[in-house]
C-alpha positions in Angstrom: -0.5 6.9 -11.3 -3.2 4.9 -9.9 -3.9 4.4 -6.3 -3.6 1.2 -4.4 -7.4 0.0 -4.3 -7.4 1.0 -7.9 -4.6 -1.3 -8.6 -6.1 -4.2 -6.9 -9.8 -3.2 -8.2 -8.3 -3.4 -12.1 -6.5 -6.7 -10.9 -9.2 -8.2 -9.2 -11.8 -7.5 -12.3 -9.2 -8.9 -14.8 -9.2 -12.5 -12.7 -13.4 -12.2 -12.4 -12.8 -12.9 -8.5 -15.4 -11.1 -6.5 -15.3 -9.5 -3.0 -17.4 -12.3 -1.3 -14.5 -14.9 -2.7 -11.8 -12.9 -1.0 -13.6 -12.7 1.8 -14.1 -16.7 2.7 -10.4 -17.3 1.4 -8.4 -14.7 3.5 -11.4 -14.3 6.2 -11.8 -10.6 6.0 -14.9 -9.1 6.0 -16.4 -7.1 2.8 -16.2 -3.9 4.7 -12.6 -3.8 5.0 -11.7 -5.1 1.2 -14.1 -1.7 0.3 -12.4 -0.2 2.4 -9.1 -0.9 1.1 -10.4 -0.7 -2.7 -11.8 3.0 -2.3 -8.7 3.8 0.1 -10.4 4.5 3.0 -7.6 3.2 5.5 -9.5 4.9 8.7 -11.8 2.7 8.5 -9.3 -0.9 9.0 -7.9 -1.7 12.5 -4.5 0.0 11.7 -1.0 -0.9 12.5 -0.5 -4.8 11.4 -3.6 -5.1 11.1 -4.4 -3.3 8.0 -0.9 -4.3 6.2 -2.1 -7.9 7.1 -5.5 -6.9 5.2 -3.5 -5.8 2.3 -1.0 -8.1 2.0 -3.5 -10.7 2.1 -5.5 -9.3 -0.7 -3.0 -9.0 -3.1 -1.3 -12.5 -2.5 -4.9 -13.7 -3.4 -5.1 -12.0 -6.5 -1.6 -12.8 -7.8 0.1 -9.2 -6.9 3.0 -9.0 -5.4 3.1 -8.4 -1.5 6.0 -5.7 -1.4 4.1 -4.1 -4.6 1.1 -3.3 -2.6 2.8 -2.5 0.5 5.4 0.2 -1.4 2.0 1.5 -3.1 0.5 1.8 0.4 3.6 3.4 2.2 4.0 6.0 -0.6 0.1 6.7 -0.6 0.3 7.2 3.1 3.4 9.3 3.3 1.7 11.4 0.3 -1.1 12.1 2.4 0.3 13.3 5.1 3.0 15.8 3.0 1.9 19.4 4.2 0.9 21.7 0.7 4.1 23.8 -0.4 2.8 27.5 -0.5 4.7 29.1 -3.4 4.6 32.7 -3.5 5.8 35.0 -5.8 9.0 36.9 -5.1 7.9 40.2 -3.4 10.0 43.3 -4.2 12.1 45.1 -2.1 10.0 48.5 -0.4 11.8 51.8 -1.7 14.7 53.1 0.6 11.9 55.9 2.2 9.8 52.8 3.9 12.9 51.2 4.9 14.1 54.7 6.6 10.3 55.3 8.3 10.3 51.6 9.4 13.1 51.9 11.8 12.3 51.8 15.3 13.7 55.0 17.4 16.7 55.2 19.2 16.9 53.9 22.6 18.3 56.1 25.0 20.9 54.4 28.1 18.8 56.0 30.6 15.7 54.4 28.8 17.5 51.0 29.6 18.8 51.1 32.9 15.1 52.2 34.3 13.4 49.0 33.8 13.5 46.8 37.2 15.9 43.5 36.8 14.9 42.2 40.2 11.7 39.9 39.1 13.6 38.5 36.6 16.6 37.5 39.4 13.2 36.5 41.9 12.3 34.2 39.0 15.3 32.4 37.8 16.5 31.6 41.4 13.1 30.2 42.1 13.4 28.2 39.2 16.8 26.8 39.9 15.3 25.5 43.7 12.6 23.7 42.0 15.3 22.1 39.6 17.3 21.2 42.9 14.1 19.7 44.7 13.8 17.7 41.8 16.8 16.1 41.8 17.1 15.6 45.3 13.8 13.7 45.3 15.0 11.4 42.0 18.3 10.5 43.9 16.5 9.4 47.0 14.0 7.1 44.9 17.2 5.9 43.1 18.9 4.6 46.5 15.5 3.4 47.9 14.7 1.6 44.8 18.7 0.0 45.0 18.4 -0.9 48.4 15.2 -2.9 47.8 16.9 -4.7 44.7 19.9 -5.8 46.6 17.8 -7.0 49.8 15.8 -9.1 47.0 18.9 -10.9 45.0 20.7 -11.6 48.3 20.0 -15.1 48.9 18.5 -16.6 52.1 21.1 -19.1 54.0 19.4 -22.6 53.2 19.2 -25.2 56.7 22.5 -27.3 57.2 19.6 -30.1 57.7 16.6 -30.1 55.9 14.1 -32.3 57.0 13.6 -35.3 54.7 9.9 -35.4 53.5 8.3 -39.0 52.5 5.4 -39.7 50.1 3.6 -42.8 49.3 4.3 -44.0 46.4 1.8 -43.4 43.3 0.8 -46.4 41.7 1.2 -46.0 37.8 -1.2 -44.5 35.1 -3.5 -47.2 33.9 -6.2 -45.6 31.7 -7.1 -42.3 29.9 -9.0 -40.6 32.4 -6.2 -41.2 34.7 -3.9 -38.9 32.5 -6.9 -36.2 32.1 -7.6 -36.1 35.7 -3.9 -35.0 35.7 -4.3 -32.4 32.9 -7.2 -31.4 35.4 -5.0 -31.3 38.5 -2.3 -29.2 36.4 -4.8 -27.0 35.5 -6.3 -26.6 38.8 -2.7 -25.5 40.6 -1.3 -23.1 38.1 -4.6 -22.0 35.9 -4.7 -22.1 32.0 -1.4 -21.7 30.0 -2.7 -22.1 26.0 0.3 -22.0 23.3 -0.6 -21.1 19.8 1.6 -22.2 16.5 0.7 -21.9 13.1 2.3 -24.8 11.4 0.6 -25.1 8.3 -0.6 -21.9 7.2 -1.6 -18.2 8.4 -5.0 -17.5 10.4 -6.6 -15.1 12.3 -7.4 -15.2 16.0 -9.4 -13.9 18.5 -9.2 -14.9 22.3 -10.4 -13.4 25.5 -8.8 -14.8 29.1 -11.2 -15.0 31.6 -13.3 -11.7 32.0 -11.0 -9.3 30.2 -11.0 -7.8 27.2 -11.0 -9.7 23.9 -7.6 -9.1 21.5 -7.3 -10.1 18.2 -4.0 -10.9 16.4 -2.7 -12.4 12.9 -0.4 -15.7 13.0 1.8 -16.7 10.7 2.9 -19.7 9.3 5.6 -20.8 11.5 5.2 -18.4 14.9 4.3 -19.6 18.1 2.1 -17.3 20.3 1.8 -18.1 24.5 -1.5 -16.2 25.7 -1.6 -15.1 29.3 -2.4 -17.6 31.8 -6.2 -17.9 32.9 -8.1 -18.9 35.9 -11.0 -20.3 34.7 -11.6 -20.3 31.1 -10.3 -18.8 27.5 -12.4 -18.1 24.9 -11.1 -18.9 21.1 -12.5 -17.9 18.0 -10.0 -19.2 14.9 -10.4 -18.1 11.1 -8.9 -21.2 10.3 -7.9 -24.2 12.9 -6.3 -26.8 10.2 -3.4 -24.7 10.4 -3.0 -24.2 14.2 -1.9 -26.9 16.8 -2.6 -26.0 20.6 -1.2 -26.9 23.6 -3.0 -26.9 26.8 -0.3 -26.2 30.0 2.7 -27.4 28.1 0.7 -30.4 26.4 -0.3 -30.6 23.0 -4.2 -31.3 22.7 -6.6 -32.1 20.3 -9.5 -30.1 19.2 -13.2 -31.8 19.7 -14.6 -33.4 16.6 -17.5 -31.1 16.1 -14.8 -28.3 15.7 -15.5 -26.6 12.4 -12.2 -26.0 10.2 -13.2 -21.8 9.7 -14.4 -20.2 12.1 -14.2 -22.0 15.1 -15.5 -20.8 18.6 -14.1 -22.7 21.4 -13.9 -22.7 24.7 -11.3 -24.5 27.2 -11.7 -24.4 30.9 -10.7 -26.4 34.1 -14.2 -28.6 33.5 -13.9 -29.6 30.1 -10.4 -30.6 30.0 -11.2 -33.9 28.7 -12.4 -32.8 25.4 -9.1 -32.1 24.3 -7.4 -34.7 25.6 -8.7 -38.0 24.2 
């Protein structure tokens, strides 16, 4: 039975669709779809990520999703199966061995002259470690319930609260008015960036602030909330016609250099008004 890059290899050669096409249409790169044709699956991400790769490949050459994923699953599982040792059936030794093999005869006295007492020093310290255990996880138990109840008991709110006045805000009357309150959102409570794929699947990459960048695979239809930044997030999309993005609960606009695959982009607190026109 052929493997599963085998199977999509045949498949893909029948349809004359090359490597370099699969790449730009599902935005993988050529070392993964060799990978995946020659079965080397250490060398894709894992986890989603490389049932992403092949479900991606075989919806692009006409074969069935489930298909490729059964063929993988069954590869895998395959692969990890331990050899069966089959032996022959060994004969039974003659009734002399059996007789020389036995082990001689222990005597009472033999058994009773062995000391017992390190094995009773060692069990009972045993047990007192047990019980210091337990102790210690019952008193982090009631010092961790105490805390909990001192947080969820509400605070006794002033019969009288003072009555606080502002001046009155005079109404938006331009654009830059309402970015200047995109900015002043953004300022308060840092960066909150909502992801949705309404159109399509697509890859992408982001990186909040100075951590470390993570990568993950939308589909058509889920909505993704990054963690909030401070400063900046960085974006790199395989395909932005299929994303909308909102910016701290509003829905923005990319810029209109913004290429449709591949996009790098980069939203912070000082160019706020680039996605809201």
């Amino acid at each position: 039975m052929p493997t599963l890059g085998e199977e999509l290899r045949r498949r893909r050669e029948e349809r004359g669709i090359s490597l370099t096409d699969i790449s730009e249409a599902t935005k993988i790169g050529t070392r993964f779809l060799k990978a995946i044709e020659t079965d080397k699956f250490s060398v894709l991400p894992g986890g989603i990520f490389t049932r992403s790769f092949i479900r991606a490949y075989a919806k692009h050459i006409g074969m069935s999703e489930d298909e490729a994923i059964a063929l993988y699953q069954r590869q895998v599982t395959q692969e990890a199966e331990p050899p069966v040792d089959v032996e022959a059936p060994r004969r039974p030794p003659p009734a002399t061995e059996l007789h020389s093999r036995r082990p001689p005869p222990v005597s009472m006295r033999q058994m009773s002259s062995k000391p017992v007492w390190p094995t009773i020093v060692i069990s009972a310290g045993i047990l007192l470690f047990i019980v210091i255990i337990v102790l210690g996880l019952v008193k982090v138990f009631d010092r961790s319930s105490a805390s909990q109840q001192a947080k969820s008991t509400p605070t006794a709110e002033p019969e009288h609260p003072a009555v606080k006045t502002t001046p009155a805000q005079p109404p938006p009357s331009s654009a830059p008015d309402t970015i200047a309150q995109a900015q002043t959102i953004a300022g308060g409570s840092g960066l909150a960036i909502q992801l949705e794929a309404t159109d399509g699947d697509s890859w992408v990459r982001y990186q909040i602030d100075d951590a470390k960048p993570e990568a993950m695979m939308l589909r058509q239809g889920q909505t993704q909330s990054l963690p909030p930044a401070q400063n900046q997030v960085k974006l790199n999309i395989g395909n932005r016609q299929t994303l909308k993005v909102k910016i701290n609960n509003r829905e923005a606009t990319f810029p209109p250099d913004t290429p449709n695959f591949k996009a790098q982009l980069v939203i912070s607190r000082d160019n706020l008004r680039t996605y809201f026109p």
